[in-house]
C-alpha positions as CSV (number, residue, x, y, z in Angstrom):
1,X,-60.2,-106.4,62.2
2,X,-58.2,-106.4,65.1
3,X,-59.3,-107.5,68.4
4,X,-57.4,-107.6,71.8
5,X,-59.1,-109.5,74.9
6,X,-57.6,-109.5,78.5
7,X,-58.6,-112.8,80.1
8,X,-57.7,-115.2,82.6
9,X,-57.6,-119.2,82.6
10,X,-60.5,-121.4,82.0
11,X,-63.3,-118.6,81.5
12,X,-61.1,-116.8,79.3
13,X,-60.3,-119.7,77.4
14,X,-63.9,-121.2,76.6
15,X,-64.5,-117.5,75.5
16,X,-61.6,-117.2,73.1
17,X,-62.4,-120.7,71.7
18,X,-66.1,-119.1,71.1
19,X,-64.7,-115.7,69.9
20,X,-62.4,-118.1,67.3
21,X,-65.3,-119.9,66.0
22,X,-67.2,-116.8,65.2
23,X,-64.6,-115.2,63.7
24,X,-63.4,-118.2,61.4
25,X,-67.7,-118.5,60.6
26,X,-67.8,-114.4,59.8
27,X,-64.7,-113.3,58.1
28,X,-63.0,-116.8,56.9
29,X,-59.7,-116.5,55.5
30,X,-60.2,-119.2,53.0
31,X,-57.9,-122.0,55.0
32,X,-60.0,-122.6,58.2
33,X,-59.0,-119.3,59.6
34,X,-59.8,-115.9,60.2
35,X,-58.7,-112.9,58.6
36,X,-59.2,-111.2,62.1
37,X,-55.8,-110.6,64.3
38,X,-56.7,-111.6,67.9
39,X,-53.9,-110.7,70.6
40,X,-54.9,-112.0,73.8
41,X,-53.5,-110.3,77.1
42,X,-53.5,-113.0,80.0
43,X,-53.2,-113.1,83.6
44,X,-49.5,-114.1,84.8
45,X,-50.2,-113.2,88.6
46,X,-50.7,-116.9,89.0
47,X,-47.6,-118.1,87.7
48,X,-44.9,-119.8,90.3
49,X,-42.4,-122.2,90.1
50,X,-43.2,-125.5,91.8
51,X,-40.0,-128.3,91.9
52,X,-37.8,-126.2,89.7
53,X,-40.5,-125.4,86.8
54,X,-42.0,-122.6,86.3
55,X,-45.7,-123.2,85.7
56,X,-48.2,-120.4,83.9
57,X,-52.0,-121.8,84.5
58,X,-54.0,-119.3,82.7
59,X,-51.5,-119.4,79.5
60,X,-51.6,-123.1,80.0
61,X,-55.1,-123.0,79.9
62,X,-56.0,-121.1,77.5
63,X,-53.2,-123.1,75.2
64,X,-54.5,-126.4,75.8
65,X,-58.3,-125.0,74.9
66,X,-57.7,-123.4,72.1
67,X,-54.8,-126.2,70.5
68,X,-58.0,-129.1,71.1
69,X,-56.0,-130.5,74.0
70,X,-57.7,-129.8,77.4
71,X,-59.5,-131.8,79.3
72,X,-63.4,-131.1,79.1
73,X,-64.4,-132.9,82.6
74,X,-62.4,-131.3,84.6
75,X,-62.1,-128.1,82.9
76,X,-58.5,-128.2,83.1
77,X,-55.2,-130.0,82.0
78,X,-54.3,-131.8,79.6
79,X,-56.7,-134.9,78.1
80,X,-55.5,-138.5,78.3
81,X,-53.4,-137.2,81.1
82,X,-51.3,-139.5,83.9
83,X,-49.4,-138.7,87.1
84,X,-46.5,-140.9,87.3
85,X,-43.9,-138.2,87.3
86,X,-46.0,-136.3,89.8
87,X,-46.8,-139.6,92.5
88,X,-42.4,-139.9,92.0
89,X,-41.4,-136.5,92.9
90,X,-43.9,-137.0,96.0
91,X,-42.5,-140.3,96.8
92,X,-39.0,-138.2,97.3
93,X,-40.3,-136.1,99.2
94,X,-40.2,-132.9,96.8
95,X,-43.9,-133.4,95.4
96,X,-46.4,-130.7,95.6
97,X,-50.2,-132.8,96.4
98,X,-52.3,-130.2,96.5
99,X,-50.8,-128.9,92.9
100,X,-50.5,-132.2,91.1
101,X,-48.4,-131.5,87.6
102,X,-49.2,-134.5,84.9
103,X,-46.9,-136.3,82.9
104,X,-48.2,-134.5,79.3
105,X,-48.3,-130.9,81.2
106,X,-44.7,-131.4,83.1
107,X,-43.5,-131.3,79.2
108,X,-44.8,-127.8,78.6
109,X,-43.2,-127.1,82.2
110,X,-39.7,-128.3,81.5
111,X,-40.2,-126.4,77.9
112,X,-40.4,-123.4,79.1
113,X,-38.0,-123.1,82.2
114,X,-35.6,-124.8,79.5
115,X,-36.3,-121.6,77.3
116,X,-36.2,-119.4,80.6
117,X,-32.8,-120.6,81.6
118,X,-31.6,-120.2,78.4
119,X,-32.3,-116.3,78.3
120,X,-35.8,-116.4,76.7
121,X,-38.6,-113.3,78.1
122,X,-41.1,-115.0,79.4
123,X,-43.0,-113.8,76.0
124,X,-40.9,-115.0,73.9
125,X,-41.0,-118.8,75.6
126,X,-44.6,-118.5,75.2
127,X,-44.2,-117.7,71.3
128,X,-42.0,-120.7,71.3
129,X,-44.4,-123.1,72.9
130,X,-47.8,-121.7,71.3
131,X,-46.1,-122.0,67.6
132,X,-46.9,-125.8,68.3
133,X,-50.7,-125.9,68.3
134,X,-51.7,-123.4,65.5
135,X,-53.9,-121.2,68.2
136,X,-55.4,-118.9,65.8
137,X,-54.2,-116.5,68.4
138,X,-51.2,-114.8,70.0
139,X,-51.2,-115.1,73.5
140,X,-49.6,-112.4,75.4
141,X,-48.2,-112.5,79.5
142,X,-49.1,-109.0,81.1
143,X,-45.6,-108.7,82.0
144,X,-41.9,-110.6,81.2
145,X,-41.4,-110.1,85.0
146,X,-42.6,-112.2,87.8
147,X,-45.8,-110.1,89.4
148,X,-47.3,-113.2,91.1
149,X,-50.6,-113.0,93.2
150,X,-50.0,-113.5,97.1
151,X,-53.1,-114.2,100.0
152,X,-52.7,-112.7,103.2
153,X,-55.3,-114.6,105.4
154,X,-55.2,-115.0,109.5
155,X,-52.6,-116.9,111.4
156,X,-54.7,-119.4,113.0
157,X,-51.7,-121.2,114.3
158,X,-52.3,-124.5,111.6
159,X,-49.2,-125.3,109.7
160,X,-49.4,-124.3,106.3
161,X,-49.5,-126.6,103.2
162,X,-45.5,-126.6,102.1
163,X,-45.5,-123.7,99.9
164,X,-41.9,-122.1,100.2
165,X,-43.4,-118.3,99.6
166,X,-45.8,-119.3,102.9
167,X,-44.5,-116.6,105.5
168,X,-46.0,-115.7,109.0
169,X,-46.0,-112.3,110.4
170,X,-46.4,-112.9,114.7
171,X,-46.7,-108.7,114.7
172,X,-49.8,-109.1,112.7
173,X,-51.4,-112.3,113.4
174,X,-51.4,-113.0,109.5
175,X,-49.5,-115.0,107.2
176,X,-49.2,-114.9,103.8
177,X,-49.3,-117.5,100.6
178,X,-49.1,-118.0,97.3
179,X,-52.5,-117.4,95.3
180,X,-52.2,-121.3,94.3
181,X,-51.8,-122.4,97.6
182,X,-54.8,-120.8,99.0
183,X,-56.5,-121.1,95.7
184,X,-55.8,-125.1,95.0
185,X,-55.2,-126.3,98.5
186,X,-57.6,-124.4,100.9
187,X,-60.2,-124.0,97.9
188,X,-60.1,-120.6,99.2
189,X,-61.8,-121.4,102.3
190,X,-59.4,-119.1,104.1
191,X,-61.1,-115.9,104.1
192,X,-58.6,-112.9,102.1
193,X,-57.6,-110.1,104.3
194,X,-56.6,-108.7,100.8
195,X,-54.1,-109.6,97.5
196,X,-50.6,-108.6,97.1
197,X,-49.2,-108.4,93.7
198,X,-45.1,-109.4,94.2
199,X,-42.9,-108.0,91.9
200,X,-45.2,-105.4,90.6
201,X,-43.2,-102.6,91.2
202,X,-40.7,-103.4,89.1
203,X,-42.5,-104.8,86.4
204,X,-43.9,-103.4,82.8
205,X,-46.3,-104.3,80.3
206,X,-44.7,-107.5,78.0
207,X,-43.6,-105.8,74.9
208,X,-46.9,-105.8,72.3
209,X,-49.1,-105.3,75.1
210,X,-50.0,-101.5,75.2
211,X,-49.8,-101.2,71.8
212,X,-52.3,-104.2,70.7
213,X,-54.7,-102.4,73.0
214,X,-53.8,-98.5,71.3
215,X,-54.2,-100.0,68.1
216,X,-57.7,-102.6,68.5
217,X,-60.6,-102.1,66.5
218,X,-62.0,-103.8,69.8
219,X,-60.8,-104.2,72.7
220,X,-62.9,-107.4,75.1
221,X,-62.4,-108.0,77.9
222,X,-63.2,-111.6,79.0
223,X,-65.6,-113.2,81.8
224,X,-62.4,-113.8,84.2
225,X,-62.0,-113.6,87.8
226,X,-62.9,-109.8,88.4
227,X,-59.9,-109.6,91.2
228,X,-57.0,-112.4,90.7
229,X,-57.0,-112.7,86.7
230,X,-58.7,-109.1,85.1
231,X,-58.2,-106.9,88.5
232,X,-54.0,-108.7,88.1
233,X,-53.7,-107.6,84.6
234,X,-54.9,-103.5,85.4
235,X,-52.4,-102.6,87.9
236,X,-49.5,-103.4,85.0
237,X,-48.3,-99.9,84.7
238,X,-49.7,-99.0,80.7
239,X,-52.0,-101.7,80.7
240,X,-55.0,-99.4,83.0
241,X,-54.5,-96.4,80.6
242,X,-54.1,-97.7,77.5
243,X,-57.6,-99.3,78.3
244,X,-58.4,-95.9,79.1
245,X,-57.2,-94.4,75.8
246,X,-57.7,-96.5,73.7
247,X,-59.7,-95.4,70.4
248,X,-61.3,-98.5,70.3
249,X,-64.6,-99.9,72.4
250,X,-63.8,-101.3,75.6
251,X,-67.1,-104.4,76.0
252,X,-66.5,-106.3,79.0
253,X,-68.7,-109.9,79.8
254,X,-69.9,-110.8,83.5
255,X,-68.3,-113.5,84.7
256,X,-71.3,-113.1,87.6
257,X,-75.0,-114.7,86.3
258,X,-77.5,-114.3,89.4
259,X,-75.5,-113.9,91.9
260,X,-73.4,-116.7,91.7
261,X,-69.6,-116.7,89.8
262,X,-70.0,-118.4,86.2
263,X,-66.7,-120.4,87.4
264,X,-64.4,-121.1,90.7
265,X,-64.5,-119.7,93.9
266,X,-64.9,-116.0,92.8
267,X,-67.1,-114.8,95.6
268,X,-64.0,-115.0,97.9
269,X,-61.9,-113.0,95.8
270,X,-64.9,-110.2,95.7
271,X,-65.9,-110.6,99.4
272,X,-62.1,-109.6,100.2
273,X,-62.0,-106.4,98.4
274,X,-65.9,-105.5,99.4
275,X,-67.6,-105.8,96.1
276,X,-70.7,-107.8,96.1
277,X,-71.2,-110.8,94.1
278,X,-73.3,-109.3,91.4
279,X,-73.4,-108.6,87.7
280,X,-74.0,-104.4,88.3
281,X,-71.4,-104.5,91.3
282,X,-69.0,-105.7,89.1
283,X,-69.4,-104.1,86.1
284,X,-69.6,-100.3,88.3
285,X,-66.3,-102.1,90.2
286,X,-64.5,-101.6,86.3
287,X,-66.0,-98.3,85.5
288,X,-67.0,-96.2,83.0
289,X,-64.8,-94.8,80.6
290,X,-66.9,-91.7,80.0
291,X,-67.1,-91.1,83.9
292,X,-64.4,-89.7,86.2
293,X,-63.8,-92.5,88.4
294,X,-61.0,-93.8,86.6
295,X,-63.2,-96.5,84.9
296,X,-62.4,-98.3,81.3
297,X,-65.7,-99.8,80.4
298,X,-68.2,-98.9,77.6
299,X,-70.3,-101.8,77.2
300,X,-71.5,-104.6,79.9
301,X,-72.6,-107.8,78.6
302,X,-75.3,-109.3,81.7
303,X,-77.2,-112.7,81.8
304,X,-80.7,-111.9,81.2
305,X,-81.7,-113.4,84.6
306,X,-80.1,-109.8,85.5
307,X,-82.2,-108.0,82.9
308,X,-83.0,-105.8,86.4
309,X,-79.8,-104.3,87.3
310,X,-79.2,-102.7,83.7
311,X,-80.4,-99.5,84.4
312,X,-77.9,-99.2,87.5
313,X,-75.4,-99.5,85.6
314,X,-76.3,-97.7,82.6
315,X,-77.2,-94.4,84.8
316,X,-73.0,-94.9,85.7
317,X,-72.6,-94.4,82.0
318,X,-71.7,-98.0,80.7
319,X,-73.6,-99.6,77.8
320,X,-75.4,-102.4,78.9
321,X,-76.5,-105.8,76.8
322,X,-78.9,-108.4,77.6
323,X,-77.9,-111.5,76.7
324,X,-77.7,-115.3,77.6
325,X,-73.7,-115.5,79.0
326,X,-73.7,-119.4,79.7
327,X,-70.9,-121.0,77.6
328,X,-71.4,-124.3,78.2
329,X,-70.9,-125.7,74.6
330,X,-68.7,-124.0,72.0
331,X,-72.0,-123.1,70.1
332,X,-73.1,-120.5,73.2
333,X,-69.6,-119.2,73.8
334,X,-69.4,-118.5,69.7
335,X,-73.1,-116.9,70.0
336,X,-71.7,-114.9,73.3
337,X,-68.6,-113.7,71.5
338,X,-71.1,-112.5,68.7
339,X,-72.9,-110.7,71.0
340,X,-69.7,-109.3,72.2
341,X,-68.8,-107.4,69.0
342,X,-71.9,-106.4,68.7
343,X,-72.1,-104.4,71.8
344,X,-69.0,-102.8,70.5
345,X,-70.9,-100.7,67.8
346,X,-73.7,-101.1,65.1
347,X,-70.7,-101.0,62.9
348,X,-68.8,-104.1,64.1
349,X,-71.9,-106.8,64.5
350,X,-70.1,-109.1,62.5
C-alpha cells in the first residue's frame, strides 16, 4: 500500500507517529516495520533563516517525533535540550529571543545550511538528515524553493520584534512579518489582514511530490493548520490538482473539535481568511472533489462532539466519519489513523 499525507508540524506529526504504529500493527514487515510506503508532503511556508541557519519547523518536527526525540511537554524540540549556544548569540547581540534555537536542534540547523551551501535541494538535505533516525517515512518539502509564509497586520506605530523580513508600508498603514515572528513572538495576537506566500511564483512541487500523490492507494491529509501548513502546501503549482486527480481517496481529519483548534492559535489564521472556526466550515473551506467548486475532499473525519454538522457537509458531497479525533497518547492517534483508512473505502480498513 502506498499512502501519501500532507501535514504540517506538531499535529501532523502526532498523526504520522499514529498512522506508523497502525501500519507496523496491520501489515508488519517482519523487522518492526511496515510493508506500507508512506511519503509525507510537509509544509515549508514556515521555513527562514535565523543567524545564518536555515531552520524548517514542521520538517523538524515531524523528524524529531517520529525518530523518538521530541520533547513531549512542550510539544516541541528536541528532549534533554539546553540553550547555551542560544543565551551566547543573544549576548552578542545577534540572538533571536522570541525564536530560541537549542544546543541539540542548532546541530540539525548547521547540518542542513552545511548541505545547502554546498549545492544540496532542499530535498535532498532533508534525505540527508532523516537517513539518521530510521523514520519509517520519507519526508518530503512542498517545494526546493523558498515559498515562506508572511503576516501583513496594522502599523500601529510599535517597533517590531527584530525580524529582518519585518517591512512597513506608510501608504497603507500595514506592515508585514515573517509568519514566525507573528506566530512565536506576538502569539498571533496581531490580528491577519491576510497571508502572503513569498517566492511562490517561482516555485514548483519538490521533485516526488505530484507523483506520490498520482500514484497513492491513499492520499490523507493530516489535522494541520487549515491556512499556514495545509492551505501553504495547495497553492504549490501541481500539488492542488494532483489532489484533484488523483485516482486515489482524498480523507482529510479536522484539526477543529467543538469549535475550538485541536492545537495553536488556529482561530487567527481562520478569522483572517473568513472561515469560521468549525469542523463543517472547514471541511466545505477544502471541498469536495465530486463538486465544482474546485474542492479535493472525499472523506471528512469529525469529533463526535460534532456528530451535528455531518449532514452539512455531506449534502456538499464529502463523506463524512464520526469518530473520536483527540490524539493525546500514541494509542488514540494509531486508532484515529485507523479510522482514517477506513474512511478511504470498505476495501482499505486495514
Amino acid at each position: 500500500m502506498k499512502i501519501t499525507v500532507l501535514a504540517g508540524g506538531v499535529g501532523g506529526a502526532k498523526f504520522l507517529r499514529g498512522l506508523r504504529q497502525h501500519l507496523r500493527e496491520t501489515l508488519p514487515d517482519g523487522r518492526g516495520g511496515t510493508t506500507a510506503v508512506v511519503t509525507v508532503v510537509v509544509n515549508t511556508g514556515d521555513d527562514l533563516w535565523l543567524t545564518g541557519l536555515r531552520v524548517c519547523p514542521d520538517l523538524d518536527s515531524i523528524m524529531y517525533t517520529l525518530g523518538g526525540a521530541n520533547d513531549e511537554v512542550r510539544g516541541w524540540g528536541r528532549l534533554g535540550e539546553s540553550e547555551r549556544v542560544s543565551a551566547e548569540l543573544t549576548a552578542y547581540g545577534v540572538g533571536w529571543p522570541w525564536f530560541t534555537l537549542g544546543d541539540l536542534d542548532l546541530g540539525t540547523h548547521i547540518t542542513r545550511s552545511h548541505l545547502l551551501r554546498q549545492g544540496l535541494t532542499l530535498s535532498e538535505a532533508t534525505a540527508e538528515i532523516t537517513a539518521r533516525w530510521n523514520l519509517g517515512v520519507t519526508l518530503l518539502p512542498m517545494s526546493d524553493q523558498p515559498v515562506e509564509t508572511h503576516v501583513v497586520v496594522a502599523d500601529d506605530g510599535a517597533a517590531g520584534a527584530g525580524g529582518s523580513d519585518t517591512r512597513t508600508d506608510t501608504r497603507t498603514g500595514t506592515r508585514t512579518m515573517h509568519f514566525e515572528e507573528w506566530w512565536v513572538h506576538y502569539r498571533a495576537s496581531l490580528p491577519a489582514l491576510r497571508f502572503e506566500q513569498h517566492g511562490l511564483e517561482s516555485a514548483t512541487a519538490a521533485p516526488g511530490v505530484v507523483q506520490a500523490i498520482l500514484d497513492a492507494d491513499v492520499v490523507l491529509v493530516a489535522p494541520s493548520n487549515p491556512v499556514v501548513s495545509i492551505g501553504t502546501i495547495l497553492p504549490v503549482p501541481g500539488i492542488l490538482e494532483a489532489l484533484q486527480t488523483t485516482a486515489a481517496p482524498v480523507v482529510g481529519v479536522s484539526p477543529i473539535i467543538s469549535g475550538s483548534p485541536v492545537r495553536g492559535m488556529a482561530k487567527a489564521c481562520l478569522d483572517a481568511i473568513g472561515v469560521p472556526v468549525a469542523a463543517d466550515a472547514v471541511g466545505l473551506h477544502y471541498g469536495s472533489r465530486s463538486g465544482a467548486g474546485g474542492g479535493f475532499l472525499d472523506a471528512w473525519l469529525i469529533d463526535e462532539s460534532d456528530a451535528a454538522l455531518a449532514s452539512g457537509i455531506e449534502a456538499a458531497g464529502i463523506r463524512v466519519s464520526v469518530v473520536p479525533l483527540w490524539m493525546s497518547t500514541v494509542e488514540l492517534a494509531t486508532a484515529l489513523a485507523a479510522d482514517a483508512l477506513a474512511a478511504a473505502r470498505p476495501a482499505l480498513a486495514v
